[in-house]
N, C-alpha and C positions, 0 to 999 in steps of 0.2 A: 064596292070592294075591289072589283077588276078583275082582270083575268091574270094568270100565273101563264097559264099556256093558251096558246091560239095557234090552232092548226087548219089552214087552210089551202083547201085543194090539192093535198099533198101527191104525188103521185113519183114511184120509184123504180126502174125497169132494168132489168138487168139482160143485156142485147134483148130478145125477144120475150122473157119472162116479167109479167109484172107480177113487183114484190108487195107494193104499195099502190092503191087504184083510188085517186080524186076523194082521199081519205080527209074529213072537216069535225074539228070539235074541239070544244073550250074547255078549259078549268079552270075556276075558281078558286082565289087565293084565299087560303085558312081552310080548304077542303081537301078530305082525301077522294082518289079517283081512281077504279078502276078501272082498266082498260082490256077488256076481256075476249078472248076468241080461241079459235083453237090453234094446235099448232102448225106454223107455215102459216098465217094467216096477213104476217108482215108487224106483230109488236114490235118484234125488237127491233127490226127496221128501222120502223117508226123514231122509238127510243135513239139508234143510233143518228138519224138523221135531227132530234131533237137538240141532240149534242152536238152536233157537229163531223161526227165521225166520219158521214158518208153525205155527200149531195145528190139531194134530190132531183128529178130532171123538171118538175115543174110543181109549184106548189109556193104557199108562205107559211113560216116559222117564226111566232114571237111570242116570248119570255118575257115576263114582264114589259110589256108595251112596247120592247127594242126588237130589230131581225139581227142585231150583231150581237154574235155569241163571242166578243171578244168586252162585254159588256154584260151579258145575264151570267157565262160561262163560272164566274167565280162566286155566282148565289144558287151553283147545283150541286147538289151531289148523288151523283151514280151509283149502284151497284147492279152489273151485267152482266148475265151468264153465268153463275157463278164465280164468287173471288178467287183469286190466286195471291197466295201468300207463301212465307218462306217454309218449308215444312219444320227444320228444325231450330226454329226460333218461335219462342212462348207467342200467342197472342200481343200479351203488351209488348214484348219486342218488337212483333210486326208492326203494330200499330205506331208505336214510335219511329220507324224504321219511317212511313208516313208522314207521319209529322214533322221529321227533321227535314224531309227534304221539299214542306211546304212552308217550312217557316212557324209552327205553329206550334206553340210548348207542350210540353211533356205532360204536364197536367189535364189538360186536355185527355189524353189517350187514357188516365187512369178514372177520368168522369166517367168515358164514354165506357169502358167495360164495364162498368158498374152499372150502367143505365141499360144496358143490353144481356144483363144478366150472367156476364161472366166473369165476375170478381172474383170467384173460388176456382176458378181456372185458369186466369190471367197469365200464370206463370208457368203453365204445363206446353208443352210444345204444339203448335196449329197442326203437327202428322197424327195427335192423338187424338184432336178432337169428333166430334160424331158432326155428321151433314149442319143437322140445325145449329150445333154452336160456330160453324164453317162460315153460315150463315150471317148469323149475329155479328157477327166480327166483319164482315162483309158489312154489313147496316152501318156498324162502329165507324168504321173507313171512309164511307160514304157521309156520318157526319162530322167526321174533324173537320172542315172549313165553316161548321154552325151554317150551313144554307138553309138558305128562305125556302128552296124547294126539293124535295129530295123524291130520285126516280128509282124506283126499284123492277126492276123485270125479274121476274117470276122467282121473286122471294122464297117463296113456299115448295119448289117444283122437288121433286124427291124424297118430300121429307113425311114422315109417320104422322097419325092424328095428332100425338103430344107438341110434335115441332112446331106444327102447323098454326094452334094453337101459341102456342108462344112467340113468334111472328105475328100473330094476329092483335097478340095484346102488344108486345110492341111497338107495334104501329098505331094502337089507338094511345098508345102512353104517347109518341110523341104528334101524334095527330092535339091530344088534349095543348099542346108545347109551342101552337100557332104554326107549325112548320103546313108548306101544302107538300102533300107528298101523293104522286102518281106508282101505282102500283099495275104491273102485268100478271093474267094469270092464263 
């Protein structure tokens, strides 16, 4: 099957603090993965260094059998730290707002609320919505380019047993969807 991700000897130091220490471990494609610790422990480091955002001072990173994230970069999709969206523009506003400016039809953004559970709010503003549907929309986002591998850092982090729960089954609906998807918590 292969791997989705290969993390090897990663290591990430910021002047004298390390964030990331000789961190190594695989995923397998068509699996979900948790990647679990506490906080400060360097996930989303990690996360960010997966993407590209931040380099690492020594270690390897590869995505689908490449270390060029100008090659895996357009079969991921992210959701970090919590999303930021427009407050007073609907959901499927935002989400189109997204898609126009990747190229990618409109249709699209009306699947993806549907599949994350927000069709009966689609059209209410992202300032009303409650964390977990904050959330979901965040997920939505992260799948309009249809990536093979979708990372999510800390999905779940603020939200009530019911949220938690509906993140939970989301991710196993699109776990069932072939996608590998790396989760932090």
């Amino acid at each position: 099957m292969g791997e989705a991700i290969s993390v090897k000897n990663l290591t990430k130091k910021y002047e004298e603090r390390i964030a990331i220490d000789n961190v190594s471990f695989n995923v397998k494609i068509g699996s979900v993965c948790g990647f679990v610790g506490p906080n400060g422990s360097g996930k989303t480091t990690t996360i960010r260094a997966i993407l590209g955002l931040i380099k690492p001072n020594s270690g390897e990173i590869r995505i689908f059998q490449t270390n060029n994230p100008n090659e895996y970069l357009q079969k991921i999709g992210a959701m970090i730290e919590g999303p930021a969206f427009y407050p007073l523009l609907s959901g499927i506003s935002n989400l189109k707002v997204l898609a126009d400016l990747a190229g990618i039809p409109s249709k699209r953004c009306e699947e993806l609320i549907r599949l994350v559970g927000l069709g009966e709010r689609a059209s209410s503003k992202f300032k009303t919505y409650s964390l977990g549907m904050k959330q979901r929309l965040g997920i939505a986002a992260a799948l309009l380019p249809n990536p093979e591998l979708l990372i999510l850092d800390e999905p779940t982090n603020g939200l009530d047993p019911n949220g938690i729960l509906e993140i939970r089954n989301l991710i196993k609906t699109l776990a069932k969807s072939g996608k590998t998807i790396f989760v932090s918590s």
